[in-house]
Every structure is written in C-alpha cells, then in structure tokens.
TIDO-216118 format. One record per residue: y, x, z of N, C-alpha, C, O in turn. Coordinates in pm, whole numbers, plus 50000, padded with zeros to 5 digits. Example, Ala and Ser with C-alpha at 12.3 -4.5 7.8 and 13.67 -1.06 7.14 Angstrom:
494315131950780495505123050780496705132050780496685142450846 497755128550708498945136750714500035129050787501145134150804 
//
This chain:
198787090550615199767088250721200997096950697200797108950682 202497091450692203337099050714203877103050810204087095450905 204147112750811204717121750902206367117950933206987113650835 207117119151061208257112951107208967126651132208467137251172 210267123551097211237134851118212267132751248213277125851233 212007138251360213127134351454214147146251424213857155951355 215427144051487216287153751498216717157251661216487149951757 217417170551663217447174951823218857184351782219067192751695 219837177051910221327180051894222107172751732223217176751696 221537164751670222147159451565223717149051685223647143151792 225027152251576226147146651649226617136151632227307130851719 226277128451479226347118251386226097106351548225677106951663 226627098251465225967082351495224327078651496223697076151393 223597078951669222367081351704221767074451667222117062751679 220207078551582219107064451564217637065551643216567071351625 218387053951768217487053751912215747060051813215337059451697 215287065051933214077068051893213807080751778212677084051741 214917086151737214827100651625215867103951687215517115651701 216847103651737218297111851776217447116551921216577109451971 217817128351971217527135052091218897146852116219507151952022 219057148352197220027159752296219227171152244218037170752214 220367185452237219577192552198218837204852290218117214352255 219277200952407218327206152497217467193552576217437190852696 216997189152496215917175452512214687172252465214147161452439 214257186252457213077186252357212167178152395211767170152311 211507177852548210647171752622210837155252586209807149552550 211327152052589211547134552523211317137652373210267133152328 211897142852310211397143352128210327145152093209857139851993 209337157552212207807158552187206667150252197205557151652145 207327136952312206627128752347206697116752279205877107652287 207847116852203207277107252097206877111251974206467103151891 206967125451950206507128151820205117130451843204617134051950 204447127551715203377127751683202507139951606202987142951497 201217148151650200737160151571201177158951440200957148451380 201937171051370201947172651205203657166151220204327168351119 204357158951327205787155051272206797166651276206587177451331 207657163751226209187172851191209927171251320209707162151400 210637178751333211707180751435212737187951350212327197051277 213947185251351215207191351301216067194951378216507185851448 216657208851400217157212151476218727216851435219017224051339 219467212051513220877209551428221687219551518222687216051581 221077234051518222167243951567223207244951577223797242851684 223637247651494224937248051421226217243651503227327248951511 225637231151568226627219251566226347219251722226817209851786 225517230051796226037226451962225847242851999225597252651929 226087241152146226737257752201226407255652356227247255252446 224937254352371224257254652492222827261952427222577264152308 222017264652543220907269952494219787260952511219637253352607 218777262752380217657250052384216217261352426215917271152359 215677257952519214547265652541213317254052519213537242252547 212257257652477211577246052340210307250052411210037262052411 209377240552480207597241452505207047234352464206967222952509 206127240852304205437235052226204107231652298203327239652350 204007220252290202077215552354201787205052225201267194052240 202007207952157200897197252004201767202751921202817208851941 200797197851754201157207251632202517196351592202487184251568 203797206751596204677202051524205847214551417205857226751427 206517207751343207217213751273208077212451274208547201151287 209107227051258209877228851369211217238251242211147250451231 212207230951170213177229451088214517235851118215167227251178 215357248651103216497247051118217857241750986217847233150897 218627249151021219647252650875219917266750806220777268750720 218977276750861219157290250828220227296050951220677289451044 220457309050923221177318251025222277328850953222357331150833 222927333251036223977342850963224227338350796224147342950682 224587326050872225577315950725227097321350703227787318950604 227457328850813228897335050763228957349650673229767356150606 227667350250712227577363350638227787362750488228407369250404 226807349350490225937343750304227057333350291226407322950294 228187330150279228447315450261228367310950123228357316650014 228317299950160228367290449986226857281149999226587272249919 225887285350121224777285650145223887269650234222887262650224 225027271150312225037256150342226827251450412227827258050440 226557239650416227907235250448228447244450604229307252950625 227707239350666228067245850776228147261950788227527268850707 228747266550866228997285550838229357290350904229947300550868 229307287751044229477295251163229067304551189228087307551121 229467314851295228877327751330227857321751437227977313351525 226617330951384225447332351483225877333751610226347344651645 225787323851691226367324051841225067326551946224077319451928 225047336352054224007339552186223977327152251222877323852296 225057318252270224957305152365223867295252306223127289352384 223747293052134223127282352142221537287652107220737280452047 221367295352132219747306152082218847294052122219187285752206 217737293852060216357286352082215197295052115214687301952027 214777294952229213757299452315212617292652282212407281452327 211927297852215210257286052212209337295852262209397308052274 208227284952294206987290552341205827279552300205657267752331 205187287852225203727274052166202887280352267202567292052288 202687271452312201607268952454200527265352389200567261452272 199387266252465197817262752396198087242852384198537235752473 197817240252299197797225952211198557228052100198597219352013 199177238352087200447239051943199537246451861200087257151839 198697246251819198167250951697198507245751571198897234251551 198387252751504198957251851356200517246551342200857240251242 201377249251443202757248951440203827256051342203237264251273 204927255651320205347259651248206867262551253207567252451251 207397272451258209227273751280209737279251176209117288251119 211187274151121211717282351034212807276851031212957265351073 214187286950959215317287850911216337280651065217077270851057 216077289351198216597293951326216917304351366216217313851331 218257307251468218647316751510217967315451689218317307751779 217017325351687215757324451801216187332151882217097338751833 215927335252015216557347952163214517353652146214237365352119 213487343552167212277351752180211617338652175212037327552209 210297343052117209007333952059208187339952092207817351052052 207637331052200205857335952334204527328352198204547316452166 203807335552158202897326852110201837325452190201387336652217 201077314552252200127314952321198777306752252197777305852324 198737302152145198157296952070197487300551912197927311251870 196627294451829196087301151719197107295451585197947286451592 196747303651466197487298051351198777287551384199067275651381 199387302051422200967297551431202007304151322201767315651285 203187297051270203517299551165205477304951195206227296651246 205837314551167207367315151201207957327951120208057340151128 208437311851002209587322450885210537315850874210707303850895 211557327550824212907325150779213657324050892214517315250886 213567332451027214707332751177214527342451192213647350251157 215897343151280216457357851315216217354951450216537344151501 215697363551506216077369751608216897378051670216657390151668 218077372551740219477377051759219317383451890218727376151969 219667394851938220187400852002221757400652067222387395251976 222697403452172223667403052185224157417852182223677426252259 225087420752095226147433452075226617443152163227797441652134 226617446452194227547459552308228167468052290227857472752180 229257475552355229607484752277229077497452359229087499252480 228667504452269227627517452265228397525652409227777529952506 229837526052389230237536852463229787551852383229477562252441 229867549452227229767563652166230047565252001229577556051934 230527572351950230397565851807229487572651723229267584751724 228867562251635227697571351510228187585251495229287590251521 226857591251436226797603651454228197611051350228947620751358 227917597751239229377602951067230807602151140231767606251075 230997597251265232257595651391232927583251282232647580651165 233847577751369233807562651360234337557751508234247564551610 234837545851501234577537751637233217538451660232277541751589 233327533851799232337532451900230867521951820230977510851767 229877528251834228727518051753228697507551848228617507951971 228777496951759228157477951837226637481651863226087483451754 225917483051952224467484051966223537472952009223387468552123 222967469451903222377455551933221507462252095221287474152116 221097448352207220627450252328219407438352281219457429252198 218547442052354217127432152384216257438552373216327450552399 214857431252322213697436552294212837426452295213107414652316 211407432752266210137417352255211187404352244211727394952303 211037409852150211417392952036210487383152053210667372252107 209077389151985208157379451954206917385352029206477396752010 206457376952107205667380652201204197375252167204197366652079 203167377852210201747377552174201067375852347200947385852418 200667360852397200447359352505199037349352480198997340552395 197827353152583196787341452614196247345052678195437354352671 196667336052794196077337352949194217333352958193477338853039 193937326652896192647322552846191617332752821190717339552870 192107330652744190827338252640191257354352514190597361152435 192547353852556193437364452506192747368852355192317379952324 192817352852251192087353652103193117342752038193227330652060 193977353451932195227349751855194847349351757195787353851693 193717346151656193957341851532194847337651409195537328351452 195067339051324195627336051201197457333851220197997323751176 198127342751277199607341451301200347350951159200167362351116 200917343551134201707345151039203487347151055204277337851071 203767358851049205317361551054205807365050935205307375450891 206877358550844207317360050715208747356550695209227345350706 209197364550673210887364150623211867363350725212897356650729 211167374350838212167370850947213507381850943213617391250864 214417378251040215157394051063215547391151207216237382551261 214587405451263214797410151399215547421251447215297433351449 216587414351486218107424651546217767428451686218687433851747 216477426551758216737427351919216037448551909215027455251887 217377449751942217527471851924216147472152072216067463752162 215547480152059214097487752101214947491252239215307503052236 215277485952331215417492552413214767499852520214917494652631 214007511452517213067515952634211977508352563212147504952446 210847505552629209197502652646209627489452543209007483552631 209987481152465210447471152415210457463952319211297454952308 209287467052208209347466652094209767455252024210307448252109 209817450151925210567439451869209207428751848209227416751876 207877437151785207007426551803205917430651850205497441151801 204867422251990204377431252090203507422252149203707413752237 202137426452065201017419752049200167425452163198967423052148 200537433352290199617438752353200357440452492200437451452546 200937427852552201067428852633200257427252754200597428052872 199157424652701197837422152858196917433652851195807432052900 197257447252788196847458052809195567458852710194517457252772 195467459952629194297458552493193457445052530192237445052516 193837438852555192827425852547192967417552472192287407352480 193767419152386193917407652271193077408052140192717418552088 192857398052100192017397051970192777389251887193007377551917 193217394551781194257389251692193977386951521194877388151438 192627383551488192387387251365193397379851294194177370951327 193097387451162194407379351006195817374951083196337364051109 196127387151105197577385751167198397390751000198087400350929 199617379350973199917385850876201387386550915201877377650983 202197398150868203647403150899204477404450780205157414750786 204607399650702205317401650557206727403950532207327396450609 207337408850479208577405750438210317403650528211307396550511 209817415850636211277410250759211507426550786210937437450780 212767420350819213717432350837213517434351032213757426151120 213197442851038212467449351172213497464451235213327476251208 214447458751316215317464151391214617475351492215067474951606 214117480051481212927488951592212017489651593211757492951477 210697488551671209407489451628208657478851685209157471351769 207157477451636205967470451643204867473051682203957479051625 204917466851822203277475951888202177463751879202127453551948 201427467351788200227456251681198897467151755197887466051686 198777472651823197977482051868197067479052024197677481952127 195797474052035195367473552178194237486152193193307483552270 194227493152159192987502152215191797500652207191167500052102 191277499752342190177498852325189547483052382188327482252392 190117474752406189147460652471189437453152394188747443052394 190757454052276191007441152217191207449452038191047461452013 191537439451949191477443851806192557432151765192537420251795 193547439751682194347432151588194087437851476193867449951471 194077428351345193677430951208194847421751153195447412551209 194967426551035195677420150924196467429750829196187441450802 197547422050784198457429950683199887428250752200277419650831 200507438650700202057447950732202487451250612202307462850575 203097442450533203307446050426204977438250363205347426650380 205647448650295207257447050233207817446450367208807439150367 207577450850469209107451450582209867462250537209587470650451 211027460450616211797471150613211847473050777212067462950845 211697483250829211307493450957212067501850994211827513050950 213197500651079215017507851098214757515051198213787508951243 214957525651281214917529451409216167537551372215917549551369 217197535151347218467542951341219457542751490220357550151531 218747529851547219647527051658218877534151788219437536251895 217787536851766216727541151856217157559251866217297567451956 217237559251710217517578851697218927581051760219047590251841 219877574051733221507577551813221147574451914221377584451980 220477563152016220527566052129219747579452188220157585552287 219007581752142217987593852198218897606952209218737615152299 220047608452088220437617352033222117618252163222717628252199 222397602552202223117605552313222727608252438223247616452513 221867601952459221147607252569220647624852602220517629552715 220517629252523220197644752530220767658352444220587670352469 221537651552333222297658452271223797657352287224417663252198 224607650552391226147647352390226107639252228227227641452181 225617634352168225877631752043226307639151976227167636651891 225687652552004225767659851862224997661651775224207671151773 225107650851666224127646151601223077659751499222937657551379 222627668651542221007677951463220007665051460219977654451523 219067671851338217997668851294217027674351388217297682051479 215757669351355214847673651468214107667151579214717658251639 212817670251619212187665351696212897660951876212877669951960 213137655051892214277652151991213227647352099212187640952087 214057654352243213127652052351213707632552404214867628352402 212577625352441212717608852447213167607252583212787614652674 214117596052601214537590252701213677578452741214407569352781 212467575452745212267563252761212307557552624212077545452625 212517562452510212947550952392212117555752229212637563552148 211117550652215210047554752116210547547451999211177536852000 210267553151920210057552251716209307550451705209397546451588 208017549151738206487549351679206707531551708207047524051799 206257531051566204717516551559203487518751559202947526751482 202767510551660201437515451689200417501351588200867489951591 199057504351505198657495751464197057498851520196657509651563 196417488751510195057490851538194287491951388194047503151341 193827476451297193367479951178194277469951104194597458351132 194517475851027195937469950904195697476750769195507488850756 195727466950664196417475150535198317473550588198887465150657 198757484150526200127486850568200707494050425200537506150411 201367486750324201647487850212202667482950198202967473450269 203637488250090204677487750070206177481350149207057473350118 205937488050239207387489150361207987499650347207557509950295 209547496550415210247512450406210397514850544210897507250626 209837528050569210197531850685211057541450713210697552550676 212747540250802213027547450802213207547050976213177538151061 213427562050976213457566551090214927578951164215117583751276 215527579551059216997585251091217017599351106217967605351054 215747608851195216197619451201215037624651076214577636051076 214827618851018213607625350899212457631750960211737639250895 212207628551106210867642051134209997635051239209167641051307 210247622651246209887612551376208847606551282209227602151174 207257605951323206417602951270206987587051248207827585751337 206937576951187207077562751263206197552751312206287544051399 205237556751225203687548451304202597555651349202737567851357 201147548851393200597551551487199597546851372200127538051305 198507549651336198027543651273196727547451155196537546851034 195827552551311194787559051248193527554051148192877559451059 193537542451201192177534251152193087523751018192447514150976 194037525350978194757517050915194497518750736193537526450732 194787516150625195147514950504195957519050488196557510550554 197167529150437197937529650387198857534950269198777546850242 199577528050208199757528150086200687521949990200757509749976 201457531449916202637521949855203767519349892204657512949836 203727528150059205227528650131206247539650108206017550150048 207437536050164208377544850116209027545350285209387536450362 208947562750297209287571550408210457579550360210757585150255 211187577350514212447589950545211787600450559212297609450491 210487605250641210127616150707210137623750526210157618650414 210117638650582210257647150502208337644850417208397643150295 207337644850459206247646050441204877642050511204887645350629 203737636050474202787632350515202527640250633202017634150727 202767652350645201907662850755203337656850914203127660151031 204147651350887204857647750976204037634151026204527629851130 202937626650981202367620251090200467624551046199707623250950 200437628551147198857633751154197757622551156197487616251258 197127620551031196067617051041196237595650962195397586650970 197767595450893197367587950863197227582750723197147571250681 197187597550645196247594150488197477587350389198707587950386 196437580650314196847568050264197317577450064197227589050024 197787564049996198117568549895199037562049832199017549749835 200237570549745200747563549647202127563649768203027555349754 202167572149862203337569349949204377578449925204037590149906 205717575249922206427581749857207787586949978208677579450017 207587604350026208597606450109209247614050105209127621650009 210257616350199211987624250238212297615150146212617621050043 212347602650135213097594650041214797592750129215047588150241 215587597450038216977592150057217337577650095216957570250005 217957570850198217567557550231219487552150189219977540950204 219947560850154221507556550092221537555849932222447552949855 219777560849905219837557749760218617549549737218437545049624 217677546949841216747532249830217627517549821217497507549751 218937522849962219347509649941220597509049869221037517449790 221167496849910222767494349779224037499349883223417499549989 224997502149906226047506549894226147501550083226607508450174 225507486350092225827476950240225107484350318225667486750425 223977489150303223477497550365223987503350496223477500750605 225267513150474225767517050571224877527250640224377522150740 224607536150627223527545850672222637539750778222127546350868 222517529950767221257520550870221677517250939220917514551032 222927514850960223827505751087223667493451014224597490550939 222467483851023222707472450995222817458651084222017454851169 223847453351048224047439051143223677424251054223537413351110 223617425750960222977412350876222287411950775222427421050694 221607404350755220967407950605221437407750472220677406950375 222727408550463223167410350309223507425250309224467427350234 223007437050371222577447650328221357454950311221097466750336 220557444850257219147448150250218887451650127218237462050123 219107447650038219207448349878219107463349853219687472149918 218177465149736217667479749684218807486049629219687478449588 219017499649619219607504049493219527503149355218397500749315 220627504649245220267503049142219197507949072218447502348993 219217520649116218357530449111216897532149235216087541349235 216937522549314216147530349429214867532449387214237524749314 214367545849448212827545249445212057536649503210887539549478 212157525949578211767521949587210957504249501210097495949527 212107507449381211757494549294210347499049208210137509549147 209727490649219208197488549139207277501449218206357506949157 207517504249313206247514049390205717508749500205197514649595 205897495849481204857485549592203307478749459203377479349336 202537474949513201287469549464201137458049551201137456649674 200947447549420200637433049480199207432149455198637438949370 198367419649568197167419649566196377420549446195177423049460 196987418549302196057415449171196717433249136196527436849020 197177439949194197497453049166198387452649044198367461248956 199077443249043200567448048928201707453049048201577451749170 202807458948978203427466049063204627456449114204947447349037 205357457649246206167448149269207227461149370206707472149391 208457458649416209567463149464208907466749611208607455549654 208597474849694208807477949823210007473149912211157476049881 209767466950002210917462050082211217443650111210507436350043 211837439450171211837424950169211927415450029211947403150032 211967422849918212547414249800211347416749769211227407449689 210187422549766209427423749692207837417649733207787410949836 206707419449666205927414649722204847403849653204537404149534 204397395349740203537384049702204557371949682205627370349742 203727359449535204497350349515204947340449659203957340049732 206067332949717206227327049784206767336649917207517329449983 206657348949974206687356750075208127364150045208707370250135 208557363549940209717371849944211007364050053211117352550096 211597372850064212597373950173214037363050110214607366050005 214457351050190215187342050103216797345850270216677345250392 218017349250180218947351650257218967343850390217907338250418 219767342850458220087338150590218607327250624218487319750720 217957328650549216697323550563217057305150613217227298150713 217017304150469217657284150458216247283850425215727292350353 215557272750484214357268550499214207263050315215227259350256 212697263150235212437254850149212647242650110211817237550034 213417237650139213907220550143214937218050064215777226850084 215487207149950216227205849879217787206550018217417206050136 218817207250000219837213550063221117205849956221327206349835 221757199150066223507194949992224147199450098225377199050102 224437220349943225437228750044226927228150011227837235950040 226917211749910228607215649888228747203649847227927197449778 230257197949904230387182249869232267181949905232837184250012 232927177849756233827180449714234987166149643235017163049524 235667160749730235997145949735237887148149714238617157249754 238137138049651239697138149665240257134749745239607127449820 241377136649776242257135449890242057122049983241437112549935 242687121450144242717105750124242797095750110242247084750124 244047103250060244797089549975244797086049835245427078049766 243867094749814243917094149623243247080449568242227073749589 244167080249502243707064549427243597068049230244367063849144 242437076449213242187078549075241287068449048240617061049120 241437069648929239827060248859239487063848714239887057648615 238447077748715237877070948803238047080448916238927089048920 236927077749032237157085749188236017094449140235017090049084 236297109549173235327120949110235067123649266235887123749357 233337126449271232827134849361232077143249324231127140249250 232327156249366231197163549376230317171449486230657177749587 228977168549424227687169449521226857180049487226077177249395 226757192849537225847203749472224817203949607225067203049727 223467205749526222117202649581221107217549540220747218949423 220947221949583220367235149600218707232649683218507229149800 217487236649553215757230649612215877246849739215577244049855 216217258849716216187270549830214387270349818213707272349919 213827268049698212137273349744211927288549722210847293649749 
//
C-alpha cells in the first residue's frame, strides 16, 4: 500500500482533497491515513499552526534558519515566532515522526516517537545588560520545556528518539529545554535516545525514585552560557568573576537517571558549575569546560577530557557561547575535541554534533532527507533564445 502525501498551508493552485489551510490540521488528519505524509509549507504563512497528533503520521518540513545557511533551499526567510508549530502526539500517534520544522514545544504523550532536524525557537529579548567581554546589550533567548515528556495513563514512554535538533528556548528558572519528569518521577522511559543537537540549557532525563529513564546522550553540544550571565546579573551587578555563584532560581545541572553519556561537549561558562547530575550513568568520551572531574562528585567515567578551552574546541562563530544559529557549531581546526568521541564498534569519531554514529550526524538548518530543488535559474521574460537554457539544481540532503 502506498502511502499519500497531503500538504498543510501549501499557496499554489489547491488539489481538493491534499491542499489543507495551514492551521487546518484537523481536516488533513481525517483524511489521512496511518503511515501518510503531511507537508508542511512554513515558510510560506505567518499564523501559528498548533498540530494534535491521534494516528501514526509523518510529519515533513523545509528545514529552519534558512537565512542563516542559504543556497539551501529556495525559500530563505528568517525563522519567524508567528508561524511556530505546536504539536502534541496524543496516545494513537505512535510511531510518528517530525522533521526539518521551526517548533514553539512538542508534548509527547505516546510510545516510539520520532523528532529530527527542528529547532526549537524561542523569542529574543533584550537582556537589559551586556555580556560579561561588554558589548551591546545581550539578545537573550526567553522560554523553556521545549520538549515535553507527558502520560496521563500509564506514565510509560518507550523508544523516543530526538536527533539533530537545535534548542534555543534559554533555561529560564525551573525550565529545562528537555523535561522528561514532569509528573514527579513517574515516568518510565526506556531506550530514550538524544543524539546529536545543540541544547541551549539543560535536560532533566532524571525521575528518582518511582519512575526510570534509560538510554543514550550522546554528540550534543550542552551551552549554559546564557544561564551563567544571568545568574552573574542577578547577584554580581555583572561583574563578571569566576566561581561558584549563589542561584537565582536558574540551574546548570542536567539531571540523568541511567544513560551512557558519551561524547558531548559540555560547557558551562564559569568553569566550576558541575553540569550534570548523574550518578548511576556511563560516562565517557566527553569534553568539559569545568576545570576537573572532582568539580562533579561522583560521576566517574573515562576518556573525558577537561578545563577544555571552548574558543579553541570551536571555530571562530563560536562567539564565546553566545550562540543564535547553527552555523557556529563547527569544531576548531585544531579542537580537542576532533576524534575523542567513540562510536559503538569503538573506532574513534569527533565529539559534538558532527560527529558520531552513521546517519545521526547533525545536517545544517536541518533540511529533511528528501531529494530537494534548491535552485532554479531561467531567462528573462522576454528572452527569446534557442536554445531556452534552464537551470535546475537538485540536492538528495541524506
């Protein structure tokens, strides 16, 4: 049986029965069928689509922060807050699937759910302060719980998979970016896997004592730079010292329950802020700001490499961890961090989003796997050559 592709907000000339409004999901779901496509044509509207998944479908954008990357797809607009996509897979969406969207927050309430290649956008503010190196006033990304971990049921999340995302929503207070424990340890989350995303704040993967999340945490990159200047205005006038800094409400720690946790970079800005939680865990192959292992108690591990310089892990875009898109993710020429990650057959691979397992690495503005015509190049309209030259560049993006 094949599978049917509808589209949602497409502007073209409509074909009754696949064309839908793009805050119209509820009519597109009901005629699509378990296992069909949905295409979601961002880009091209400036309202907000809030999306309730109830059966398995797949769920298509055009990628995100295309102005950043251009050349990437035709379209290249700036990531806009108006047209954000709100989903929530409700229990019947199993084995669903999202990718290459600019998302506000994703409720999962269901098992083996799948969501790579979107950003999770935050809206900007201005700090009212400037980085600590002085500067204008820092843009401070605002939000939090991006990606949420919900089941009113039976509170048992199985096989979720997060890969190649980038989450801009800044930790504000109690808030983490991904936050698997909001019904107070009752969740059961086995083979949770987190691969390969750029992680604006932290990750509370941690229930205590009534519930258990397991899986792998492996090639993120792990920022709390925006977390340390706020702490640092809040109680220091922004006078930016090193040092254990008393908290406003606003934590650095990622908390894990049982995880291998291998080759990520964690940085943490003031060098002395443990960044995870993570006693019962694996760890190994990561690359730390903190000055030294004895800066987080008790969580072992080997082959981890720290007080790593994070202006010489990464390339030049970097920007001392003020990051707003992902084309400053890229290693240094030099960074320590190239080849001190371990892939599952134990050959060595890059720490950080580029590196990793085959298929999981981190693909720019995150343009979904699908052949792509990002460039199409015609003569004038009045040209009368012959012959008539077009050109059509087609890009597979696997």
């Amino acid at each position: 049986m094949q599978a049917t592709i509808y589209r949602l907000g497409y502007l073209g000339l409509p074909v009754p029965g696949i064309d839908f409004g793009y805050t119209d999901f509820g009519n597109a779901q009901n005629a699509a069928s378990p296992g069909d496509t949905i295409q979601i044509y961002q880009q091209l509207n400036n309202v907000q689509s809030n999306i309730d998944v109830s059966k398995h479908l797949v769920f298509i954008g055009y990628g995100h922060t295309l102005q950043a990357n251009t050349g990437l797809q035709v379209q290249n607009k700036v990531d806009s807050n108006t047209n954000l996509v709100n989903i929530t897979f409700h229990p019947g969406s199993a084995f669903s699937s999202i990718q290459g969207l600019n998302l506000g927050q994703a409720i999962i309430r269901d098992s083996n759910i799948t969501i790579s290649r979107c950003r999770f956008r935050s809206h900007l503010v201005d700090a009212g302060y400037p980085p600590c190196n002085g500067g204008p006033n820092l843009m401070l990304p605002t939000g939090g719980r991006c990606l949420l971990g919900e089941n009113f049921n039976n509170f048992y999340l199985p096989n979720i998979t997060i890969n190649g995302c980038y989450f801009d929503g800044y930790d504000n207070g109690n808030s983490p970016c991904i936050d698997l424990n909001l019904w107070f340890g009752s969740v059961v989350a086995p083979n949770l896997s987190i691969t390969n995303n750029y992680i604006n704040g932290r990750v509370q993967l941690y229930t205590g004592i009534n519930g258990q999340i397991t899986g792998v945490f492996s090639n993120n990159i792990v920022n709390t730079k925006f977390q340390h200047l706020q702490n640092v205005n809040n109680w220091n006038s922004n006078i930016c010292t090193q040092g254990l800094l008393n908290y406003y409400g606003i934590s650095q720690t990622s908390t894990f329950d049982y995880f291998l946790i291998k080759n990520n970079i964690f940085n943490t800005a003031d060098t002395v802020t443990c960044p995870l939680i993570a006693t019962n865990c694996i760890i190994q192959n990561n690359v730390f700001s903190i000055g030294t292992s004895f800066n987080c108690a008790g969580i072992g591990g080997s082959n981890n490499i720290y007080g790593a310089d994070m202006n010489q892990v990464f390339g030049t875009a970097w920007n001392d961890g003020l990051v707003y898109n992902d084309n400053q993710l890229s290693l240094g020429v030099s960074s320590p961090a190239i080849n001190a990650g371990v892939k599952g057959d134990n050959s060595a691979t890059n720490c950080g989003i580029y590196g990793g397992e085959l298929g999981q690495t981190y693909k720019q503005s995150g343009i979904p796997p699908i052949p792509a015509v990002y460039q199409l190049s015609t003569p004038g309209v009045n040209a009368n050559t012959n012959p008539y030259n077009i050109t059509i560049s087609v890009r597979s993006n696997n």
